[in-house]
ROLUM-595234 format. One line per field, with one value per residue: residue in three letters; x, y, z of N, C-alpha, C, O in turn. Coordinates in nm, 4 decimals, padded with zeros to 6 digits, m for minus. Layout:
# ROLUM-595234
residuo <- (Ala,...)
npx <- (X,...)
npy <- (Y,...)
npz <- (Z,...)
capx <- (X,...)
capy <- (Y,...)
capz <- (Z,...)
cpx <- (X,...)
cpy <- (Y,...)
cpz <- (Z,...)
opx <- (X,...)
opy <- (Y,...)
opz <- (Z,...)
//
This chain:
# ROLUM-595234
residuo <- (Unk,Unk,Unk,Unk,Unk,Unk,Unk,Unk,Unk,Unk,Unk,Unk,Unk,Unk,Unk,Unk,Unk,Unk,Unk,Unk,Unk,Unk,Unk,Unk,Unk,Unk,Unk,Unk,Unk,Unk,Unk,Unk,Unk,Unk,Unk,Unk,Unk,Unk,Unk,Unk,Unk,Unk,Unk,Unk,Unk,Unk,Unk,Unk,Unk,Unk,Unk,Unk,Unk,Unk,Unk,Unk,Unk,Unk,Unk,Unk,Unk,Unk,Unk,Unk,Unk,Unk,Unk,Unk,Unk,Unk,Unk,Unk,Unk,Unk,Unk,Unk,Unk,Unk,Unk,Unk,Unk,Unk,Unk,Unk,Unk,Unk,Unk,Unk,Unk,Unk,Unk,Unk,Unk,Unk,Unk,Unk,Unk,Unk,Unk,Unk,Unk,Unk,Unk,Unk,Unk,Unk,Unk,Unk,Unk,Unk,Unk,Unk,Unk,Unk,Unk,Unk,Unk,Unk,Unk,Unk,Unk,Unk,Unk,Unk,Unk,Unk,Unk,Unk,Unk,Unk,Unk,Unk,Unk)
npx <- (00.1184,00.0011,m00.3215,m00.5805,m00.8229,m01.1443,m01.4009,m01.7168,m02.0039,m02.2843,m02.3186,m02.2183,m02.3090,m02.2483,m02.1418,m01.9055,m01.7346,m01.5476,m01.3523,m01.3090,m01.2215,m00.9997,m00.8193,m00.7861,m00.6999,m00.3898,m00.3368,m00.4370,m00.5996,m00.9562,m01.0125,m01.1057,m01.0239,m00.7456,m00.7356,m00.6524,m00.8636,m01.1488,m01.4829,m01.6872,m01.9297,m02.2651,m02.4664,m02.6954,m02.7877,m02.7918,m02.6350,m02.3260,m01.9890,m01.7003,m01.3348,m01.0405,m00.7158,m00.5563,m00.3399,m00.1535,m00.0292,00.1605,00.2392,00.1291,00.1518,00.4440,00.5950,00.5825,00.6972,01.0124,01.1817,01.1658,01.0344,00.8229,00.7243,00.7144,00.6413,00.7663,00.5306,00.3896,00.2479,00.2142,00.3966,00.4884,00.7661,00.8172,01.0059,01.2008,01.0252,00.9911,00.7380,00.6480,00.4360,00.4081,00.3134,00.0484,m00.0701,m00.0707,m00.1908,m00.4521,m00.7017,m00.7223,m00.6433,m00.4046,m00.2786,m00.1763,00.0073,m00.0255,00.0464,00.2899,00.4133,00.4302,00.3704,00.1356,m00.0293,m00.3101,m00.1815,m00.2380,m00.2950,m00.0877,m00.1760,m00.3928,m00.6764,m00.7989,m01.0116,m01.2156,m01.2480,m01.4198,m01.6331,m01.9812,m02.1448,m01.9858,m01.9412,m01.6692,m01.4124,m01.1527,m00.9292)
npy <- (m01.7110,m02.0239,m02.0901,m02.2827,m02.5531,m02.4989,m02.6222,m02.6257,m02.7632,m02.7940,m02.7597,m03.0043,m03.3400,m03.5939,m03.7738,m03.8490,m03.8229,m03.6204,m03.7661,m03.9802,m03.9015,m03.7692,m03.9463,m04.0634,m03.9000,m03.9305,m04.1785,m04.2992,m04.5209,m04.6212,m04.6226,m04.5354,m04.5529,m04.4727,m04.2251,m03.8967,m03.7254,m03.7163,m03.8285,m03.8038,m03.9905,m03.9641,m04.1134,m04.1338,m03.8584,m03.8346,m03.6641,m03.5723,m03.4885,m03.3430,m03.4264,m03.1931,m03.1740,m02.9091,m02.7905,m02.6480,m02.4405,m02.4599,m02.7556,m03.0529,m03.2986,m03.2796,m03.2112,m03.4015,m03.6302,m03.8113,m03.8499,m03.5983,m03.6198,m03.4903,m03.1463,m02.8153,m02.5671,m02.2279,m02.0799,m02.2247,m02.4613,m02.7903,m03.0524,m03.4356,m03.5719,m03.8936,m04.0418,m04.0236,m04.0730,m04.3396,m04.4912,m04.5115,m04.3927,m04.1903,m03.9694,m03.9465,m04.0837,m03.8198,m03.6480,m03.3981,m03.3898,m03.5768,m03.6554,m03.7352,m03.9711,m04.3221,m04.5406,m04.8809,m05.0888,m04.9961,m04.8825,m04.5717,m04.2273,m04.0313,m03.7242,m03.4847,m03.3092,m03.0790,m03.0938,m02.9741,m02.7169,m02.7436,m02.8268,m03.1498,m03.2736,m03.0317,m02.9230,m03.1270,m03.1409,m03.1174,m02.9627,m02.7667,m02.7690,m02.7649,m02.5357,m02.3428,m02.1284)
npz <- (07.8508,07.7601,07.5452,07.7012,07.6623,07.7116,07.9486,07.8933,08.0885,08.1290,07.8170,07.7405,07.6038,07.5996,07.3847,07.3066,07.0413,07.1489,07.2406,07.0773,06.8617,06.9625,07.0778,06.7741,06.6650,06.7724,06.7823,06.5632,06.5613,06.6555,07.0454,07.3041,07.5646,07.5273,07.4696,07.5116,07.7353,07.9819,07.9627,08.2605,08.3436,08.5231,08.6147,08.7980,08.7288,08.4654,08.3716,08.1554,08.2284,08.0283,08.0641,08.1148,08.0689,08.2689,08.2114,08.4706,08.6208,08.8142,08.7900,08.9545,08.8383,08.7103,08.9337,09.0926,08.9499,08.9705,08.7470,08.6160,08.3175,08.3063,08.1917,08.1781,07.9366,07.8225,07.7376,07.8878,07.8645,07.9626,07.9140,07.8344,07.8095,07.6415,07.6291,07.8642,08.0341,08.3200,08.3802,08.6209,08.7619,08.9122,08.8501,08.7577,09.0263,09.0926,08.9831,09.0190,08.8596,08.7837,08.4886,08.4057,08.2220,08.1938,07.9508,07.9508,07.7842,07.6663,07.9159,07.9498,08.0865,07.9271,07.8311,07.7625,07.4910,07.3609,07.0951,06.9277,06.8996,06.7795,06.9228,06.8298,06.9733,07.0100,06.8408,06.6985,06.8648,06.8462,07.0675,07.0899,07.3752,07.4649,07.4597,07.2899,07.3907)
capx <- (00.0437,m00.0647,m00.4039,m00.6361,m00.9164,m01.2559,m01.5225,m01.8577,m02.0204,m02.4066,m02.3116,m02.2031,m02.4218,m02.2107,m02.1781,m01.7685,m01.6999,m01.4143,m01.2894,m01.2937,m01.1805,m00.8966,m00.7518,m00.7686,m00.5451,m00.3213,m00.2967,m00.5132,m00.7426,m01.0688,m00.9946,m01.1761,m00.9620,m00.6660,m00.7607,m00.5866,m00.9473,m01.2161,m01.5591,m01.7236,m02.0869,m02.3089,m02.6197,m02.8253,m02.9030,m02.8010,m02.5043,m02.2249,m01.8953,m01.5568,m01.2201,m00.9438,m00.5883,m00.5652,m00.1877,m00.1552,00.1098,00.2703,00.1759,00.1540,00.2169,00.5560,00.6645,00.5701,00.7932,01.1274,01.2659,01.1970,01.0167,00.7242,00.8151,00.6605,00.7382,00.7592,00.4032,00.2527,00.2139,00.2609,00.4719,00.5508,00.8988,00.7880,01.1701,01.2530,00.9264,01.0254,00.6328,00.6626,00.3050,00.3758,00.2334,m00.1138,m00.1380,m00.0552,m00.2752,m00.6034,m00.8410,m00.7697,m00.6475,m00.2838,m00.3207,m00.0869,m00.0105,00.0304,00.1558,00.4414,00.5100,00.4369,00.2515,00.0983,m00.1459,m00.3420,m00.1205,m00.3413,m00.2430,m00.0130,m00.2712,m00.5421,m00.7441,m00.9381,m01.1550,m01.2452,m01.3258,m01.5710,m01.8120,m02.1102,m02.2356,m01.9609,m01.8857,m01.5084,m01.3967,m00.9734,m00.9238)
capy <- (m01.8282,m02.0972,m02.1327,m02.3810,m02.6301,m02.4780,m02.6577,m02.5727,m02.8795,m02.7957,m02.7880,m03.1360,m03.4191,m03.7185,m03.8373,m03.8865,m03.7885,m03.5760,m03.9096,m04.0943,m03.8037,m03.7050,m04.1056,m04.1032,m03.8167,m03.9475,m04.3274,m04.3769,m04.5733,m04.5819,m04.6733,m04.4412,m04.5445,m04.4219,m04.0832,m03.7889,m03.6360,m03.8024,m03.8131,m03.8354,m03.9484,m03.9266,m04.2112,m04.0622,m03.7254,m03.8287,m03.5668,m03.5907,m03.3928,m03.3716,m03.4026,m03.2559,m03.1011,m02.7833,m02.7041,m02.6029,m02.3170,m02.4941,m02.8938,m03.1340,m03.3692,m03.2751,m03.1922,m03.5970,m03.7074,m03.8399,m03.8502,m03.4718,m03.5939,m03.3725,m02.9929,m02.6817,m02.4735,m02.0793,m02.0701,m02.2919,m02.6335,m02.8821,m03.1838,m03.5702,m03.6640,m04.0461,m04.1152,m04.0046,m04.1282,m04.4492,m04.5687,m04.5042,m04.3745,m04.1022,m03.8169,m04.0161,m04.0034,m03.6882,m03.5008,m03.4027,m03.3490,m03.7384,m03.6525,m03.7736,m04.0661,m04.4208,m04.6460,m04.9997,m05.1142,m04.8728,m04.8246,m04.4640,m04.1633,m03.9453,m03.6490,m03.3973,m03.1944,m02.9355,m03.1440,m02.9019,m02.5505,m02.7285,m02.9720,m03.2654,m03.2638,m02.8791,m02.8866,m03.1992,m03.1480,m03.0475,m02.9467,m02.6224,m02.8011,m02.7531,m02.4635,m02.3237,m01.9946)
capz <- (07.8927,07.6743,07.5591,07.7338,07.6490,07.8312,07.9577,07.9628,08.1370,08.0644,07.6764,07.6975,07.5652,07.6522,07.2883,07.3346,06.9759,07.1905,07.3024,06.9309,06.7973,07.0292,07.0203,06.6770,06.5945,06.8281,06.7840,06.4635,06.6136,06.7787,07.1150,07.4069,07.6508,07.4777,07.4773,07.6650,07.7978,07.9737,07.9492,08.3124,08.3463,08.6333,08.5522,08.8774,08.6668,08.2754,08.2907,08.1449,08.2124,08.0069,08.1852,08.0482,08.1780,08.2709,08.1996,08.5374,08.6408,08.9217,08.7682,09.0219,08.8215,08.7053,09.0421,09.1364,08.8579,08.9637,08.5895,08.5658,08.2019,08.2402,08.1892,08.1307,07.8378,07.8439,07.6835,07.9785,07.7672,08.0417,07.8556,07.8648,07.7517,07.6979,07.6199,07.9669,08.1205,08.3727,08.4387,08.7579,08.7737,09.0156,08.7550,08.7556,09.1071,09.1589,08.9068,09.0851,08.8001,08.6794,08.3625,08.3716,08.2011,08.1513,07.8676,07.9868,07.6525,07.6082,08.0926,07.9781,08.1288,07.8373,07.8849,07.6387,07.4211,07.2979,06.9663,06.8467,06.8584,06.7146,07.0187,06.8163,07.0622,07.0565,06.6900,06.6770,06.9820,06.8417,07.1298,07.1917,07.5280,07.4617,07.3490,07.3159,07.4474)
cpx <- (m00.0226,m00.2341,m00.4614,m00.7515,m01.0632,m01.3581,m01.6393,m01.9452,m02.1915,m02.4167,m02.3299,m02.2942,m02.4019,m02.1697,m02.0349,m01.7579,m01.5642,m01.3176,m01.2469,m01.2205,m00.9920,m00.7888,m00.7064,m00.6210,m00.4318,m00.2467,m00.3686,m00.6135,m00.8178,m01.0815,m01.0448,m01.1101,m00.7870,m00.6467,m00.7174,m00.7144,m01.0406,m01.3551,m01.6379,m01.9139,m02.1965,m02.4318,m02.6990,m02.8888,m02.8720,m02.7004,m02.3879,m02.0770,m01.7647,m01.4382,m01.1236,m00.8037,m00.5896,m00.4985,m00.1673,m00.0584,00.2045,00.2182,00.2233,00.2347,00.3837,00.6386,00.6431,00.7122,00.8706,01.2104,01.2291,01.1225,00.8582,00.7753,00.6925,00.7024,00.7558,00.6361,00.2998,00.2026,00.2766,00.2699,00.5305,00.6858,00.8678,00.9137,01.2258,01.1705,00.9984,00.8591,00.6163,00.5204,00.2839,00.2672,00.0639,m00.1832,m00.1426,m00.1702,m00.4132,m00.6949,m00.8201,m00.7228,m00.4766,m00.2825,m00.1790,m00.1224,00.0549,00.0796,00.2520,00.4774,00.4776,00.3195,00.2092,m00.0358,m00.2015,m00.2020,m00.1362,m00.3249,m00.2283,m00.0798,m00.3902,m00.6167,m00.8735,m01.1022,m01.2615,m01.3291,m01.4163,m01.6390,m01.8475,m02.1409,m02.1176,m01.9195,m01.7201,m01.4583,m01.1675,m00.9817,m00.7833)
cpy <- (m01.8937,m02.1092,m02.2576,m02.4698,m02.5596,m02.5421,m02.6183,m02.7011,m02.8689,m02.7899,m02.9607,m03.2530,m03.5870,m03.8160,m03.9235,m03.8722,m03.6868,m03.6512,m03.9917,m03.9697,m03.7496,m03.8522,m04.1411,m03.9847,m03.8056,m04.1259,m04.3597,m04.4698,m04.5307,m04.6431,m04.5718,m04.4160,m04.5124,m04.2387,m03.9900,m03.6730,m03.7796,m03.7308,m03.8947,m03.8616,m04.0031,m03.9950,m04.1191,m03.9609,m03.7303,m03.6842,m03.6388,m03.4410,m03.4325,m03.3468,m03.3780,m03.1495,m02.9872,m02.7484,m02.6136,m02.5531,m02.4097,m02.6724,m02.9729,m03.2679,m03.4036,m03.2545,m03.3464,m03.6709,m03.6688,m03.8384,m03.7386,m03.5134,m03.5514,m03.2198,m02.9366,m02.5972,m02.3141,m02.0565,m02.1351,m02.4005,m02.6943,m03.0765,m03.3131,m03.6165,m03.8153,m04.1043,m04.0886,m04.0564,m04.2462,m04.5380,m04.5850,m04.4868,m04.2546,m03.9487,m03.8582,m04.0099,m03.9043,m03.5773,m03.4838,m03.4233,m03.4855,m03.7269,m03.7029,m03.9268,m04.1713,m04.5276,m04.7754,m05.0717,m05.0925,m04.8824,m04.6760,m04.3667,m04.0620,m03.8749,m03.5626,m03.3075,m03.0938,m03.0156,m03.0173,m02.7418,m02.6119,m02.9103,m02.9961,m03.2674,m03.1519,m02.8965,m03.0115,m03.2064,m03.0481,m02.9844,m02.7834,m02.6281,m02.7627,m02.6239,m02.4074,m02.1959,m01.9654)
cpz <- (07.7713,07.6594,07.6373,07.7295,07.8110,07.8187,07.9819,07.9673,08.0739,07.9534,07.6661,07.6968,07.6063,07.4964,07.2205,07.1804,07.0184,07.1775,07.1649,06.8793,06.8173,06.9947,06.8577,06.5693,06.6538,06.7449,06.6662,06.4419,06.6820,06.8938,07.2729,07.5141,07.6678,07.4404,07.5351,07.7391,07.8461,07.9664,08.1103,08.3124,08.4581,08.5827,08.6649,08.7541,08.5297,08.2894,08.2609,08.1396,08.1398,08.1164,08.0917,08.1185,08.1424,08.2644,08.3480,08.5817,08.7128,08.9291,08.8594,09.0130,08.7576,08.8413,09.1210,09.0709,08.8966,08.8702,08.5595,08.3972,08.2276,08.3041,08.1543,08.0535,07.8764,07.8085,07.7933,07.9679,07.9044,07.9088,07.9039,07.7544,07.8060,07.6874,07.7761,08.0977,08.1840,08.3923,08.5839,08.8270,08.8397,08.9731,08.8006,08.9201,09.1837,09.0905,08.9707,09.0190,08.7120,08.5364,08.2949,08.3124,08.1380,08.0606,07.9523,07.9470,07.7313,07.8006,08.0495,08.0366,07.9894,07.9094,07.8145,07.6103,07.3218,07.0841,06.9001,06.8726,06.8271,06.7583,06.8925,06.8448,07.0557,06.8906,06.6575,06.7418,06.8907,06.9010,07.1253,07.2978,07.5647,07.3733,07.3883,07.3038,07.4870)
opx <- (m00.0915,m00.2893,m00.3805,m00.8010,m01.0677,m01.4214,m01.6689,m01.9662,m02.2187,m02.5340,m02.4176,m02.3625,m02.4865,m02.1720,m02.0326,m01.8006,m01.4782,m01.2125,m01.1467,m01.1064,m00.9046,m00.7030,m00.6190,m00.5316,m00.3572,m00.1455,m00.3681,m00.6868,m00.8013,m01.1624,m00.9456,m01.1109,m00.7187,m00.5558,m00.7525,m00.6819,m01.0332,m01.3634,m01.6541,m02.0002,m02.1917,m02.5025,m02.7678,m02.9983,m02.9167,m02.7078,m02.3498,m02.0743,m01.7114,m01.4409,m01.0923,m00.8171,m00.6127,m00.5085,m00.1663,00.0332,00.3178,00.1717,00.3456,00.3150,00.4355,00.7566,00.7151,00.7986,00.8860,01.3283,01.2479,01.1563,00.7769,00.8337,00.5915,00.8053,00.7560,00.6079,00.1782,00.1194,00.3813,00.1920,00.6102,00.6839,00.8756,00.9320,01.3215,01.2111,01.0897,00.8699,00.5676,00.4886,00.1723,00.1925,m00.0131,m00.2924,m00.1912,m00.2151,m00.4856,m00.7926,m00.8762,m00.7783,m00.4416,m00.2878,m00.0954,m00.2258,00.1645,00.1579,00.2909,00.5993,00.5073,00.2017,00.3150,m00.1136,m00.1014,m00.1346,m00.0659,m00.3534,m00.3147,00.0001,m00.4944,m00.6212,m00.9736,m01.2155,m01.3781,m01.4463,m01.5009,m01.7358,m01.7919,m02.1930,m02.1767,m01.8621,m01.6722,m01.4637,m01.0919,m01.0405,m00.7547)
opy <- (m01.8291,m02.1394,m02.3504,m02.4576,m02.5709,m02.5432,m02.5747,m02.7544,m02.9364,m02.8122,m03.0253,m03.2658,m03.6725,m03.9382,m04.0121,m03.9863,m03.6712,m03.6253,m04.0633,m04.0119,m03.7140,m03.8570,m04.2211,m03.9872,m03.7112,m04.1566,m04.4823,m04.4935,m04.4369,m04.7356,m04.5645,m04.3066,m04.5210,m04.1682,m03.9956,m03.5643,m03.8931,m03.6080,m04.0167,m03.7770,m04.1261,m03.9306,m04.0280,m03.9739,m03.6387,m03.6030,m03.7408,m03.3381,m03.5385,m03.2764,m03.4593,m03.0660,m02.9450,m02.6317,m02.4922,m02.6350,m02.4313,m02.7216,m02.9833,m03.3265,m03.5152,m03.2894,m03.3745,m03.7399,m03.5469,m03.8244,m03.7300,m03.4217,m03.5962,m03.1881,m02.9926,m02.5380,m02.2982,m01.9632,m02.1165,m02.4451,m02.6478,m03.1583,m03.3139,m03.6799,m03.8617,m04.2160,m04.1630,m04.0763,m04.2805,m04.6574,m04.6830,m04.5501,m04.2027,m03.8709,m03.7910,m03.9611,m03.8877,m03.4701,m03.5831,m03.4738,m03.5083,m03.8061,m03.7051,m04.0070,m04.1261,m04.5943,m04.7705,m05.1421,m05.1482,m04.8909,m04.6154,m04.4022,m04.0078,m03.9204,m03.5213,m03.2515,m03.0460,m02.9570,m02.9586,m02.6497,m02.5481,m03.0210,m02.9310,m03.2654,m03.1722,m02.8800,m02.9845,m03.2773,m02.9433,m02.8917,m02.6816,m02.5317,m02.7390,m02.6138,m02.4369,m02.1463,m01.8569)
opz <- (07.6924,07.7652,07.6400,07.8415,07.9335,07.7132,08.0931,07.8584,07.9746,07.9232,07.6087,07.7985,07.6323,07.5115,07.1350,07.1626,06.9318,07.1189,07.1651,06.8604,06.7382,06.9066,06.8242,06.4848,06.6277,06.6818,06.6547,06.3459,06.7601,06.8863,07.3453,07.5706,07.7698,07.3966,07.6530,07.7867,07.7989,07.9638,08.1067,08.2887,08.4619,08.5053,08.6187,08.6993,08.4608,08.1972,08.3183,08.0720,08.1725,08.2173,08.0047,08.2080,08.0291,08.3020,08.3275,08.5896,08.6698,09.0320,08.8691,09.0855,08.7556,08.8405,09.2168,09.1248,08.9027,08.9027,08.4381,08.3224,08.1467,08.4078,08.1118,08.0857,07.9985,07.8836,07.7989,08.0468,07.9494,07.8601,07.9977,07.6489,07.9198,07.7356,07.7976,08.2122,08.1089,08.4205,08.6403,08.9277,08.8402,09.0323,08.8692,08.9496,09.2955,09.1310,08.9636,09.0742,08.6048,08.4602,08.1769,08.4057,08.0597,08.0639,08.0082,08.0108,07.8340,07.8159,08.1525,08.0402,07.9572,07.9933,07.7560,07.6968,07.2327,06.9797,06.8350,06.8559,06.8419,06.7046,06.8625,06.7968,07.0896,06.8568,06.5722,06.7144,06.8581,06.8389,07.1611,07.3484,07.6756,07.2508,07.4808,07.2077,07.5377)
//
């Protein structure tokens, strides 16, 4: 089983350095909403929680997709073949925890990919909120 991105929600500060961070070693820019995690935040009580995919054994959202381009490796990595992607959207609303996310550019669905072994995200929160286990 593949490692996975853990949240610990009372770490988190809300300060989205995940979010700039994660976008940027993806796409090179700083763009938030380009990001493959999110950052939920709850104004009533000033929390904030991260969102991010849980590589899930039996992924919903590959079992949505008609073009078969998200897979599961032997390690547990849940993957987007964007060459095989159609935009169809069905991944997005199939994933429960919100984190399947579409480019509207590009028609494609993209979603965290642990970038490679070593999550962005995991290594600039300050706070510890994210950790890879």
């Amino acid at each position: 089983m593949t490692k996975k991105i853990i949240v610990k929600e009372e770490a988190c500060i809300g300060c989205s350095l995940c979010l700039l961070n994660c976008v940027f070693n993806h796409e090179k820019i700083y763009a938030v909403g380009r990001a493959r995690l999110r950052v939920i935040r709850e104004d009533t009580l000033c929390l904030a929680r991260p969102l991010v995919c849980r590589q899930c054994e039996n992924a919903p959202c590959m079992n949505a997709c008609p073009e078969e381009a998200i897979a599961c490796d032997e390690d547990g990595l849940v993957t987007v073949d964007e060459s095989l992607c159609s935009g169809c959207g069905a991944c997005v609303e199939a994933c429960p925890y919100g984190v399947m996310m579409f480019d509207s550019v590009e028609n494609k669905a993209f979603k965290c990919d642990l970038c490679g072994g070593e999550p962005s995200c995991v290594s600039h929160c300050p706070t510890g909120a994210l950790e890879f286990k």
